[in-house]
C-alpha positions in Angstrom: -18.6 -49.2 -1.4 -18.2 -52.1 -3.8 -22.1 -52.9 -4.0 -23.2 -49.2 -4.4 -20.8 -48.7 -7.3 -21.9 -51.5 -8.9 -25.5 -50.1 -8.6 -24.4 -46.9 -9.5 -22.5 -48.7 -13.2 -25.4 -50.7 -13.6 -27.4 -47.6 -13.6 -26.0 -45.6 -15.9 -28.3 -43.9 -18.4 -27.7 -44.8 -22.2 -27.3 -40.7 -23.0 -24.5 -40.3 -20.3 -21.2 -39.5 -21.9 -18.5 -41.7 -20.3 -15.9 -40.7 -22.1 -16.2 -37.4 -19.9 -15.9 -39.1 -16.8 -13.0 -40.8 -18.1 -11.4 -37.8 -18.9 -12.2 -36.4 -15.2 -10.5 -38.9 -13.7 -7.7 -39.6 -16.1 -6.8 -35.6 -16.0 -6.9 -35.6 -12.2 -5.0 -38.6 -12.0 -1.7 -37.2 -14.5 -1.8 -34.2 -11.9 -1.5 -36.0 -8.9 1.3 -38.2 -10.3 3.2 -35.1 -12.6 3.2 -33.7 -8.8 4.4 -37.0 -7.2 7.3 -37.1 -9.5 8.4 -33.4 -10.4 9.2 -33.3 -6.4 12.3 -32.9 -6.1 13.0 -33.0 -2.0 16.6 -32.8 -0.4 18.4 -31.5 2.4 20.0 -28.7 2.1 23.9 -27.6 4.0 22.4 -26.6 7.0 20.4 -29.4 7.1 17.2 -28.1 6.2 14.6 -30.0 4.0 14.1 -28.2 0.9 11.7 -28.8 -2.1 12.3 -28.1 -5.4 11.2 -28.8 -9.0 12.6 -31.8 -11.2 12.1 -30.1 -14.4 14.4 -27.4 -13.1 16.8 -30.3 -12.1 16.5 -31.8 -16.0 15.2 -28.7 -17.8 15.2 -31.2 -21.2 12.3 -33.4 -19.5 10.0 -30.3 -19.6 8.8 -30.9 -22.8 7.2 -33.5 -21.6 4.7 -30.8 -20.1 3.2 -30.8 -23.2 1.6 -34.7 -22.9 1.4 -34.2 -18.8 -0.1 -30.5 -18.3 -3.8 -31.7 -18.6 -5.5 -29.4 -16.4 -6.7 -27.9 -19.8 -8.6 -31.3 -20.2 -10.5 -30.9 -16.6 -11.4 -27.5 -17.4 -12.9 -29.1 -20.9 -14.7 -31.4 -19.1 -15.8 -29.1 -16.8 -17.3 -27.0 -19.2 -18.9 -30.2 -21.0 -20.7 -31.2 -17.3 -21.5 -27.4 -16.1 -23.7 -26.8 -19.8 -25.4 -30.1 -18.9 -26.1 -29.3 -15.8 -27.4 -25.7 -16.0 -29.7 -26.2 -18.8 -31.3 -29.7 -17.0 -31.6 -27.5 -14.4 -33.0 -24.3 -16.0 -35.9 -26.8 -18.0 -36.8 -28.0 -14.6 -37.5 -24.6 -13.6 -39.5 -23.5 -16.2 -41.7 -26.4 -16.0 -42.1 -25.4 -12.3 -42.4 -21.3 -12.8 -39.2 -20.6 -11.3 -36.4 -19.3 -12.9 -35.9 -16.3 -10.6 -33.7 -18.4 -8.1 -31.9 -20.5 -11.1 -28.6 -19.0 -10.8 -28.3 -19.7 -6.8 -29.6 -22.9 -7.7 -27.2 -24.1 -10.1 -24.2 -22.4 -7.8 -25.5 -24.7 -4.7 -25.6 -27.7 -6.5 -22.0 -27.4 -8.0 -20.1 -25.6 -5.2 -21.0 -28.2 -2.7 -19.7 -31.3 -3.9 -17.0 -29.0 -4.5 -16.1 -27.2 -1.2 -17.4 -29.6 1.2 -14.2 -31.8 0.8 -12.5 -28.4 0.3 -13.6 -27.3 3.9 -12.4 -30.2 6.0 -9.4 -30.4 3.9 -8.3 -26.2 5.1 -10.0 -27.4 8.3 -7.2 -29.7 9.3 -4.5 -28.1 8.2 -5.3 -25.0 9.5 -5.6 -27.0 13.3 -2.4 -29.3 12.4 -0.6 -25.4 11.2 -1.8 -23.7 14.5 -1.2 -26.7 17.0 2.6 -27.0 15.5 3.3 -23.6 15.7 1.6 -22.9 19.7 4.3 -26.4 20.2 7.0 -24.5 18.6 7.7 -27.4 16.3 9.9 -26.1 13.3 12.1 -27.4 10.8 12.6 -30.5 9.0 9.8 -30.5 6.2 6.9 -29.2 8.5 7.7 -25.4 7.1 7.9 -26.6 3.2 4.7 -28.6 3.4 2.2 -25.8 5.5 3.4 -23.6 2.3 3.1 -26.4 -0.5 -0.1 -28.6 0.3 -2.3 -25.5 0.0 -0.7 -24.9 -3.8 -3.0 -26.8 -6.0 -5.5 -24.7 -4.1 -5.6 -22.4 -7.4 -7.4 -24.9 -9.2 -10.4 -24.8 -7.0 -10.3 -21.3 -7.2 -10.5 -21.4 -11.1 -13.0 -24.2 -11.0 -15.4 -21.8 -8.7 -14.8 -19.1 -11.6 -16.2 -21.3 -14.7 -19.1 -22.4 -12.4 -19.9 -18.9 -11.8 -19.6 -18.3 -15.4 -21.1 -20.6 -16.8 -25.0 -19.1 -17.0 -23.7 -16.1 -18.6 -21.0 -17.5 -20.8 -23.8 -20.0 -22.0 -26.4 -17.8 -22.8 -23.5 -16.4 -25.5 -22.8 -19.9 -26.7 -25.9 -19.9 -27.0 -26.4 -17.5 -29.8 -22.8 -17.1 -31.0 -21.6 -20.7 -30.9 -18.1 -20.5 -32.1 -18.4 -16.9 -32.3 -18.5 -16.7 -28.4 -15.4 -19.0 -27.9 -13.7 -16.8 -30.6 -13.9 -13.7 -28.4 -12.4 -15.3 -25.3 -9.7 -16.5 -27.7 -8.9 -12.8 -29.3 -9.3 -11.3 -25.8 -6.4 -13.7 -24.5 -4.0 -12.5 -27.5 -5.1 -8.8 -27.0 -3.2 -9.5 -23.2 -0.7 -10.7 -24.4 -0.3 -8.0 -26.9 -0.5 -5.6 -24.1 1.9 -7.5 -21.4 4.5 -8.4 -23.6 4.7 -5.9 -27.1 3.7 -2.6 -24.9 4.9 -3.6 -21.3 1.1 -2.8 -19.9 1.4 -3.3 -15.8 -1.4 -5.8 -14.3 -2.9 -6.4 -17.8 -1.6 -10.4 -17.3 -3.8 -11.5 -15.2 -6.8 -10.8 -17.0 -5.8 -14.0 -18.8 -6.8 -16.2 -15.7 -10.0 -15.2 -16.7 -10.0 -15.1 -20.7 -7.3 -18.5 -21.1 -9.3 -20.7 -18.9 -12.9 -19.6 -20.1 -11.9 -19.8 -23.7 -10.8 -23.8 -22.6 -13.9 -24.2 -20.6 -16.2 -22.5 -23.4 -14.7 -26.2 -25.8 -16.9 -28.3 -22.9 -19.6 -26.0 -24.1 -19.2 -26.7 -27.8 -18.9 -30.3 -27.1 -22.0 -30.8 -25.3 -23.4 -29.5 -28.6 -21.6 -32.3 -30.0 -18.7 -30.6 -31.4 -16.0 -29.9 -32.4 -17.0 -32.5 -35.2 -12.7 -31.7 -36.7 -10.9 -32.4 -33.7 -7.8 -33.2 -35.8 -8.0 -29.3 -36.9 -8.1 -28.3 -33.2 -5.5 -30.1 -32.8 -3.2 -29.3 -35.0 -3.7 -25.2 -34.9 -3.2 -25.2 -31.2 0.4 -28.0 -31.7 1.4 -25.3 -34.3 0.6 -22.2 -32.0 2.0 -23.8 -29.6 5.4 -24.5 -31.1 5.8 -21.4 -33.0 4.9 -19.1 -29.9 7.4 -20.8 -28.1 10.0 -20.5 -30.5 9.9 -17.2 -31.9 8.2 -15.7 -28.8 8.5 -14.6 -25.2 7.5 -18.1 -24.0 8.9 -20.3 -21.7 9.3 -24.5 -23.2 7.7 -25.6 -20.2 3.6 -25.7 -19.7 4.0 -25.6 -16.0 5.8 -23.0 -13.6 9.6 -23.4 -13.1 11.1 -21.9 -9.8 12.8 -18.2 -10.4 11.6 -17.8 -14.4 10.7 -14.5 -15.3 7.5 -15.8 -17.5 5.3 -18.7 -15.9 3.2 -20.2 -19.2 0.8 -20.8 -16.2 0.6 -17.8 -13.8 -0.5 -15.3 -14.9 -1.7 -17.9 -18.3 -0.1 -16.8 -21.5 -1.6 -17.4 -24.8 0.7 -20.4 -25.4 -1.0 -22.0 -22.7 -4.1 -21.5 -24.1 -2.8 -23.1 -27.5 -1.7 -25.9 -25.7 -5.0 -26.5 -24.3 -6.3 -26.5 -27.8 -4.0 -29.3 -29.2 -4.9 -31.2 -25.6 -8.7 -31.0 -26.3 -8.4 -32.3 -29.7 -5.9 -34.7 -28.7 -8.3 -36.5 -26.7 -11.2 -35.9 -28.5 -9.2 -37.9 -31.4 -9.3 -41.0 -28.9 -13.0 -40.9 -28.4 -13.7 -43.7 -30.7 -11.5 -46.5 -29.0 -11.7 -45.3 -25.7 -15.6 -45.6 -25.8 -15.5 -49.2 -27.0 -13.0 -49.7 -23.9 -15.4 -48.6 -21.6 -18.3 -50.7 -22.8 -16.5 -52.9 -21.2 -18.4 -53.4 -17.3 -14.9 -53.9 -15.0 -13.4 -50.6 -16.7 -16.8 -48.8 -16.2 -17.3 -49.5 -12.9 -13.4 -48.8 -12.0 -14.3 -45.2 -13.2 -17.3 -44.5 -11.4 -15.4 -45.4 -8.4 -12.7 -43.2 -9.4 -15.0 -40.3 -10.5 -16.5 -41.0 -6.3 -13.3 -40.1 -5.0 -11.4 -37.8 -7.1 -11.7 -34.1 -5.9 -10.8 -36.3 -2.2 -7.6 -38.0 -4.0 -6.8 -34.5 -5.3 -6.6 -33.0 -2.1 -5.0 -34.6 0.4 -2.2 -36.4 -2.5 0.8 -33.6 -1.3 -0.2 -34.1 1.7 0.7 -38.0 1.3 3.9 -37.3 -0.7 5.4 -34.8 2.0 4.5 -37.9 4.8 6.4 -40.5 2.7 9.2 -38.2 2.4 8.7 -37.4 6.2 8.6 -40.7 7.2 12.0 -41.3 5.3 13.9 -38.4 6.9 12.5 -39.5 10.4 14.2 -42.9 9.8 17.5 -41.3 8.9 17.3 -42.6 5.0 19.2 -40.4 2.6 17.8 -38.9 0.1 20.0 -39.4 -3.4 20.8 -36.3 -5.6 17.1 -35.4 -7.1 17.8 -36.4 -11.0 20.1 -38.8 -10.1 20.2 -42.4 -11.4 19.8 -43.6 -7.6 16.8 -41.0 -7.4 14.8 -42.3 -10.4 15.6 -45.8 -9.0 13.6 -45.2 -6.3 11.1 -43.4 -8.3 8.5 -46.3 -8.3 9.1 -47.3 -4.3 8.0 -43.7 -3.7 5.1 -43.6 -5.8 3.5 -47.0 -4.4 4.1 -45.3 -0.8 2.4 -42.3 -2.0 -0.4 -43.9 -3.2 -1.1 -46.1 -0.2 -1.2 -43.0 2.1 -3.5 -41.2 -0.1 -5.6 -44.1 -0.1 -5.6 -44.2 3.4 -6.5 -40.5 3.6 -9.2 -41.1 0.8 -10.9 -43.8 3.3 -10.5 -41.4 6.1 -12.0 -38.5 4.4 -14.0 -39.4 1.1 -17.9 -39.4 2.9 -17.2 -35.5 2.2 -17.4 -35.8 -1.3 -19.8 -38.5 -1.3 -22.6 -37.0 0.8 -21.9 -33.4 -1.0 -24.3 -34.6 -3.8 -27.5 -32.5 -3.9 -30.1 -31.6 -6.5 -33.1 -30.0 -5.6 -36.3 -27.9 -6.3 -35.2 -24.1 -7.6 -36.1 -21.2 -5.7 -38.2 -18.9 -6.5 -37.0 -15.7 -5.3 -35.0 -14.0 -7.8 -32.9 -11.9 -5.2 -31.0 -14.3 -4.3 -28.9 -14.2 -7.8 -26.9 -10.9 -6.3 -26.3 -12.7 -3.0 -25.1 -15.7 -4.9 -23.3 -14.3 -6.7 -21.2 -12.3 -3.7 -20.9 -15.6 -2.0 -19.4 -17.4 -4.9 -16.8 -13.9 -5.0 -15.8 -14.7 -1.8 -15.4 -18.2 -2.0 -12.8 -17.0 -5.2 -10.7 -14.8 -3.4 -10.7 -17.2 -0.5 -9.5 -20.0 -1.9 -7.3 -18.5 -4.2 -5.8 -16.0 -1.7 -5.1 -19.3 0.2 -3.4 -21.0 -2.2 -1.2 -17.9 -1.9 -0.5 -17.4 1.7 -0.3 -21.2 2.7 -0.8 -22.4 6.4 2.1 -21.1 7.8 2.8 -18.1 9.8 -0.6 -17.9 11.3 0.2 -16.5 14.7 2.9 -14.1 13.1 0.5 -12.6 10.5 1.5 -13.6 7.4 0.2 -12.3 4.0 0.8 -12.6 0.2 -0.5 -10.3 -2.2 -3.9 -11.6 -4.4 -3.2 -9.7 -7.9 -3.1 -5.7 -6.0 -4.7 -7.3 -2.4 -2.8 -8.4 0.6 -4.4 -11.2 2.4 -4.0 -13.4 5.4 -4.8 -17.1 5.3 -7.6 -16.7 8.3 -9.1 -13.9 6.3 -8.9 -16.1 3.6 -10.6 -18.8 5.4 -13.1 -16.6 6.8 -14.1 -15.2 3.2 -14.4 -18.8 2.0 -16.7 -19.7 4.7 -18.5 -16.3 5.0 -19.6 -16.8 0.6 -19.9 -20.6 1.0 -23.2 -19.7 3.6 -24.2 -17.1 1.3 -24.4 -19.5 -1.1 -26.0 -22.2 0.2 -28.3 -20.2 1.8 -29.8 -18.2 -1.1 -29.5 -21.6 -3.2 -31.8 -23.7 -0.8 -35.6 -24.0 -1.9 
């Protein structure tokens, strides 16, 4: 692997941004390690292995959410990448007379590098989930961890969304510019209008859709090369931020809190969305020095490598953190009061455990992502947009229904409830796999 990044570093074109790939990386990496330290796992009276939330623990770190909730960054970046992409994509078609199949095109060549990984990571699970239960093996943290590990689950939903999004959404950019992130923006605040001032059922989720657009339209505006103020982004969405939390409805913390009546995050409130703005102008303030750091060639190539492995890392890192804390309750090690000074002592001894695992599972698992790179001629049929675009639907509401459900309970039936659907997680599985073939069949020249 060393050699080919190497190649890969020495390779890079003059015009690629890699700041962007920075930012992919670094955003990715804050998650995995906000989620390696929020854990908060103990054992309950009856023995029982339960996992809870360190910011509930210490409710006056949560403002701290407002440094470490960077999935508003990925999104950006996102955004930046799918605008590149599409439109390198959409001049290689017209030179070649085929725009009819563009949209299937563009979906194959993002989804797969996407849900390729995705796959073999439900794959397992779903086999560890079903092999446990026929044993009858119960307890400990097996239960917790079929429900957590397919959590962060949501994100690939969301990411599927702005990919499917992206042609039309850029084709408004397109002629509106600011205009068309503007609309996502007053859309957002209209839902919250409606949730909070008039008590309008269902209305909330909309902002899945409008909050995380309106982020991924910035990546739009900044393969344009703007915003050229990003101290004015900034600011406006700090200010929002502060006085929507203070004089309104909304929760201090930028990430879901066990039991709280309103989640900043699920359904997305418009405070989130302001605290996506101050985010993207945060780091679009560090541009300048971080770019001379990575002219450097050892930091360059340390972040292609990074970039290779990411959406892997991503994946499978609960997975590591619920061993390590498996491993320590199968030794008989007690676990100190979560919060505690003893808990934050071990805080590091964790971490370095968790990341050895997850590298171990990275080595195991990565040739997924790797080989998941394609990039090919555009087809010229222009039916398959409607098929494409029911595949990429059902990869959605798979993924996202299980995130929902988890892996447990798949013998007994289990559900949970998609916005106003019940699902179960093979159904789920089965729609993800059923739109994944759609779309890499109607994408394929």
């Amino acid at each position: 692997m060393g050699s080919s990044v190497r190649e890969l570093a020495a390779a890079t074109p003059a015009t690629r941004d890699k700041y962007i790939d920075l930012l992919r990386v670094a955003s990715l990496g804050t998650v995995v390690l906000g989620h390696w330290l929020m854990a908060a796992v103990s054992v309950g009276d009856g023995g029982r292995a339960e996992v809870g939330n360190l910011l509930a623990v210490q409710p006056r770190l949560q403002v701290l959410t407002w440094v470490l909730q960077v999935m508003p960054v990925f999104f950006f970046v996102g955004g930046f990448s799918h605008a590149r992409s599409y439109r390198s994509l959409r001049r290689r078609a017209e030179r070649e007379g085929t725009r009819g199949g563009l949209y299937a095109a563009f979906l194959r060549g993002r989804l797969r590098r996407l849900l390729r990984p995705t796959a073999v990571f439900i794959g397992v699970w779903g086999l560890a989930a079903l092999l446990s239960q026929l044993a009858g093996a119960r307890g400990g943290l097996l239960d917790v961890s079929l429900r957590l590990v397919a959590q962060p689950l949501w994100f690939i939903g969301i990411h599927l969304a702005m990919v499917a999004f992206t042609p039309p959404l850029l084709r408004l950019h397109e002629r509106w510019g600011w205009g068309a992130f503007a609309g996502l923006v007053v859309a957002a605040g209209c839902v919250d209008v409606l949730r909070f001032g008039l008590g309008v059922p269902y209305v909330a989720f909309l902002n899945f859709a409008f909050v995380w657009l309106a982020v991924h339209q910035l990546g739009f505006l900044r393969a344009d090369g703007r915003p050229r103020r990003p101290y004015v982004l900034a600011g406006a969405g700090l200010a929002g931020a502060g006085l929507l939390v203070a004089l309104g409805p909304y929760p201090l913390s930028m990430v879901g809190m066990p039991g709280e009546r309103i989640s900043n995050m699920a359904p997305p409130t418009f405070a989130l969305l302001c605290h996506g703005l101050w985010l993207v102008g945060g780091v679009e303030l560090l541009r300048g020095a971080a770019e001379r750091w990575l002219r450097r060639p050892r930091v360059w190539r340390a972040v292609v490598a990074a970039n290779g492995i990411s959406m892997t890392a991503f994946l499978w890192h609960l997975t590591a953190m619920l061993g390590v804390y498996g491993v320590l309750l199968g030794l008989g090690v007690r676990l100190p009061e979560p919060g505690s000074a003893e808990w934050w002592a071990q805080v590091p001894v964790r971490g370095v455990a968790a990341a050895v695992v997850t590298a171990g599972l990275v080595a195991v698992f990565r040739g997924f992502e790797r080989g998941s790179r394609a990039a090919g001629a555009v087809p010229v049929s222009g039916g398959a947009r409607g098929a494409a675009a029911v595949g990429v639907a059902l990869c959605l509401f798979g993924v996202l229904g299980l995130s929902l459900v988890g892996f447990g309970g798949l013998l007994e039936g289990r559900t949970a409830v998609l916005v106003a659907v019940r699902v179960s997680a093979p159904g789920a599985v089965v729609m993800m796999l059923v739109g994944w073939l759609l779309v890499e069949r109607t994408g394929r020249a």
